[in-house]
C-alpha positions in Angstrom: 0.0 0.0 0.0 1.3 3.5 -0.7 1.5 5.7 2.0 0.3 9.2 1.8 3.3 12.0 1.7 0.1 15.0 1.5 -3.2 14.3 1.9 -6.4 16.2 2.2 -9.3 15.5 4.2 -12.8 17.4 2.6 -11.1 20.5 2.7 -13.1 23.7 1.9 -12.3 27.4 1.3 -14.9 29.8 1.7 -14.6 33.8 1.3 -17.1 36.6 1.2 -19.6 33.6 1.6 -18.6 31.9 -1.7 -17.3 28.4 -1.9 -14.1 28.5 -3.5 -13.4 25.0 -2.8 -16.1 22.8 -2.2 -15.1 19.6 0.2 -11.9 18.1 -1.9 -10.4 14.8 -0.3 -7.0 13.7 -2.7 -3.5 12.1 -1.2 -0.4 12.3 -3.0 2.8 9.9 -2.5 6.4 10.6 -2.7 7.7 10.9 -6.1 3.8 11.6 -7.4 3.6 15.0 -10.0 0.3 16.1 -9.7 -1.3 18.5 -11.9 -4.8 20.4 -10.9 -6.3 21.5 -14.0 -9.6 23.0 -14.5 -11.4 26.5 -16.4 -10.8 30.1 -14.4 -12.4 30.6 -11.3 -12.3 26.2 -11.1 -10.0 26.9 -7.2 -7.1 25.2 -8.9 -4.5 28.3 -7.0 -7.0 28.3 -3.6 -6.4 24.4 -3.4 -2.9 24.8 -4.5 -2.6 27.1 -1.4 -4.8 25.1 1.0 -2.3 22.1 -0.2 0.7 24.3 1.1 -0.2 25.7 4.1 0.0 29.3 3.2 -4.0 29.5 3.2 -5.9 27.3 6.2 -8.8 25.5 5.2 -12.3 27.0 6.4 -12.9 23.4 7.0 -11.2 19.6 6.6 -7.6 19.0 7.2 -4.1 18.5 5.1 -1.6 16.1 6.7 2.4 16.7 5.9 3.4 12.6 6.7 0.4 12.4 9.2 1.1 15.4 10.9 -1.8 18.2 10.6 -0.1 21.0 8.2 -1.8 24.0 10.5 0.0 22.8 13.6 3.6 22.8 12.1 5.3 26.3 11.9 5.5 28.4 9.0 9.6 27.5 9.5 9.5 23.8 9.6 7.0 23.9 6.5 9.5 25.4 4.7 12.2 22.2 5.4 9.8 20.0 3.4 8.0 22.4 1.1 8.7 25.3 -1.7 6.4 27.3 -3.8 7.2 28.9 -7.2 3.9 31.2 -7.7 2.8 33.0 -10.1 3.4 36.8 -8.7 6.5 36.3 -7.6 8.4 39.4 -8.1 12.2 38.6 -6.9 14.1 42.2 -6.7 15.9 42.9 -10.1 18.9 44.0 -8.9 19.7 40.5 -6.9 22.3 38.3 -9.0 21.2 35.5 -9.9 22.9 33.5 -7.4 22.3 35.4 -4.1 18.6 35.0 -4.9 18.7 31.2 -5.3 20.9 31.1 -1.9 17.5 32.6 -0.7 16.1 29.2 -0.6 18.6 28.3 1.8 17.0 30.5 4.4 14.9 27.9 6.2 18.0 25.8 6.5 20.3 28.4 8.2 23.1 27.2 10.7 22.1 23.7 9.9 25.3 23.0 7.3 28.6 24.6 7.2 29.1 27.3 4.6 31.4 25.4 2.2 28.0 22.7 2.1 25.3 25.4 1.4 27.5 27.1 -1.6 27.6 23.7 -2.9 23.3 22.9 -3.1 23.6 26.6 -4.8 25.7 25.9 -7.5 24.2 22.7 -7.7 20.9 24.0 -8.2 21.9 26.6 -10.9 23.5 23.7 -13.0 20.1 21.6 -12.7 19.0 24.5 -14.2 21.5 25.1 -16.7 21.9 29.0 -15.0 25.3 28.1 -13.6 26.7 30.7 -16.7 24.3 32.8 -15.8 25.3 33.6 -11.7 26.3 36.6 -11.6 23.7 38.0 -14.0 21.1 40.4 -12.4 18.1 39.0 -12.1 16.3 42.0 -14.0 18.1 41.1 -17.2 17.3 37.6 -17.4 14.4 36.8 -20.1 11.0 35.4 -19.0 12.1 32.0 -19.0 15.4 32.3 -17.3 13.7 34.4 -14.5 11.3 31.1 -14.2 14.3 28.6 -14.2 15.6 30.9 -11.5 12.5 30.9 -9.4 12.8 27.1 -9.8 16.7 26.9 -8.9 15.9 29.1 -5.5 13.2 26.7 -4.9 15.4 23.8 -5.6 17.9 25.1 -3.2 15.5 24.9 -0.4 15.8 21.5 -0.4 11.8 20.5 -0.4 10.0 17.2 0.1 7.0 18.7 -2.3 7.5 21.4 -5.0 4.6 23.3 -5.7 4.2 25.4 -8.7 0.8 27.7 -9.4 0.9 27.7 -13.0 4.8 27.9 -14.3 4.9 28.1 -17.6 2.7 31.2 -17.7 4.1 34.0 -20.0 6.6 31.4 -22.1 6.8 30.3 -25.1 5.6 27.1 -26.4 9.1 25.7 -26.6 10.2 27.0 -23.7 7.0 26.1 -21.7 7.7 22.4 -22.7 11.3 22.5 -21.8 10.4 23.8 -18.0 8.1 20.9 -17.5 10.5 18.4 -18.8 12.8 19.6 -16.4 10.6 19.4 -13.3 10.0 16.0 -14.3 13.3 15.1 -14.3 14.3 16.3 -10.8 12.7 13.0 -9.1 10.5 15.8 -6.5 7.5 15.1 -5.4 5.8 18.0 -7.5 2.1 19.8 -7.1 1.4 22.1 -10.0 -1.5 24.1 -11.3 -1.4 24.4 -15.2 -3.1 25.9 -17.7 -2.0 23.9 -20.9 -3.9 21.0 -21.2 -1.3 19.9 -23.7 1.8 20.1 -21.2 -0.4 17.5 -18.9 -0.2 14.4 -20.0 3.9 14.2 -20.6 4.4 15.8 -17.3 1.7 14.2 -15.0 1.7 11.3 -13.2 -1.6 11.9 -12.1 -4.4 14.8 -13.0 -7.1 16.9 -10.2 -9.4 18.3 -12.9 -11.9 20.7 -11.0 -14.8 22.9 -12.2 -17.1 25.4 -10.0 -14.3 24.7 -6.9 -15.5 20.9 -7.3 -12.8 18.2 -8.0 -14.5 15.9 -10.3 -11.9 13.5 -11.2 -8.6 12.3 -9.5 -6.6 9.7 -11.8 -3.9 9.0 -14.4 -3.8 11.5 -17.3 -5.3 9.0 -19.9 -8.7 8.2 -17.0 -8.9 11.8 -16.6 -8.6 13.5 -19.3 -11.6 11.8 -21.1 -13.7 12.9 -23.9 -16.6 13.6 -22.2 -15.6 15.7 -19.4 -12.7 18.0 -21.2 -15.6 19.2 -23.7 -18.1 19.5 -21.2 -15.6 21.7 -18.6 -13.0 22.9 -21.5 -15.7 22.9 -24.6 -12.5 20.9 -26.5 -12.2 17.4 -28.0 -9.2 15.3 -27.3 -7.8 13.0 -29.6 -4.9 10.3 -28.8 -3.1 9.4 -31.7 0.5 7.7 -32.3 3.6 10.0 -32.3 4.5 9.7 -35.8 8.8 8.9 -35.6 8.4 7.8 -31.7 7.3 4.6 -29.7 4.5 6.9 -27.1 1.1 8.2 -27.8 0.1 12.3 -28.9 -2.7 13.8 -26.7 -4.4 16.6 -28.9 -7.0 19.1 -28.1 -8.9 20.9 -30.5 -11.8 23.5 -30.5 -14.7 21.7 -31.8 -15.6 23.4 -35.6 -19.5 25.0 -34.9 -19.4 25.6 -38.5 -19.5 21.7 -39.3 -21.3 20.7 -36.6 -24.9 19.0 -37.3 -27.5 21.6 -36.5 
């Protein structure tokens, strides 16, 4: 049996009497990427957040390892967790490396100086911004400023990586590239995305949610069925075989009005 490394209990978010999550139970194992998918306004960030600890339930209960997440300190969350969100506006005149040795804050005193320089520059080479170090962080493009935000969470070291929708404001390419490279860390990883076509090569398991509601909690392919991505995107999906390589395509397409039967 596979025990639970997060796991939420019915938890709901209400504000200015508006459900913004409505009752959602999920666990998540070591080594699990999750991705919470769903329209604007679905509650993918509010559960993100709930998931985190930086926003306490209204009611229900996340467990870190079985412990309740709103009885461990803001300081020992951060040993096991990191978030890369989406308004995070690091200071542009910080080099690059001085703000990725600001995920090393939660761990201060704990390792001798000579060690924490070390999970630095390691962090910027999982990165590939070990060229980039001294650079200010103001003159990095969009998706080096991303990979950056990842490397300062890397640093810190987490047990769960959570990420409110990453590859906002890249490129296609570059989008695909970040993902890739999440994947390939080996983290336990909770992210929020807005690409339906980044889920499926990323995901080892899919939240879709609609109207703060999590209506289905599985593997991408149970998921991300026909039925409910038209009825919550208004998109068909379509699996066909990669052309040149051995895995499966996932494509979504806006259904054609035009050619529909009236």
């Amino acid at each position: 049996m596979t025990v639970a490394l997060l796991e939420a209990s019915d938890v709901t978010a209400i504000a200015n009497g508006q459900r913004l999550v409505d009752a959602v139970s999920l666990s998540v194992a070591a080594g699990d990427r999750l991705a919470i998918i769903g329209p604007n306004g679905a509650g993918k960030t509010t559960l993100l957040r709930m998931l985190s600890g930086m926003l306490r339930p209204s009611s229900g209960e996340v467990k870190l390892a079985g412990r309740r997440l709103d009885r461990i300190s803001a300081a020992e969350r951060a040993l096991h967790m990191a978030v890369v969100g989406q308004t995070d506006q690091p200071d542009p005149r910080l080099a690059v490396i001085d703000y990725v040795e600001l995920g090393r804050i939660p761990h201060a005193g704990l390792r001798r100086r000579a060690e924490e320089r070390d999970i630095v520059v390691e962090a910027l080479c999982r990165t590939g911004l070990l060229p980039l170090l001294g650079r200010s962080i103001g003159s990095l493009s969009g998706g080096e400023r991303q990979r950056a935000q990842l490397a300062r969470a890397i640093a810190q070291e987490p047990r769960i990586l959570f990420l409110d929708e990453p590859t906002n404001h890249l490129d296609p390419r570059a989008r695909s590239e970040l993902l890739e490279l999440v994947a390939g860390l080996g983290m336990t990883v909770i992210a929020v995305l807005h690409d339906l076509s980044l889920v499926s090569p990323f995901a080892t398991t899919v939240a879709v949610m609609d109207r703060a509601r999590l209506l289905a909690l599985a593997a991408p392919r149970e998921a991300l069925t026909q039925q409910l991505i038209r009825e919550i995107f208004g998109v068909d999906v379509f699996r066909l075989r990669h052309p040149t390589e051995d895995r499966e395509l996932t494509v979504f397409e806006v259904p054609n009005r035009a050619l529909s039967p009236s």
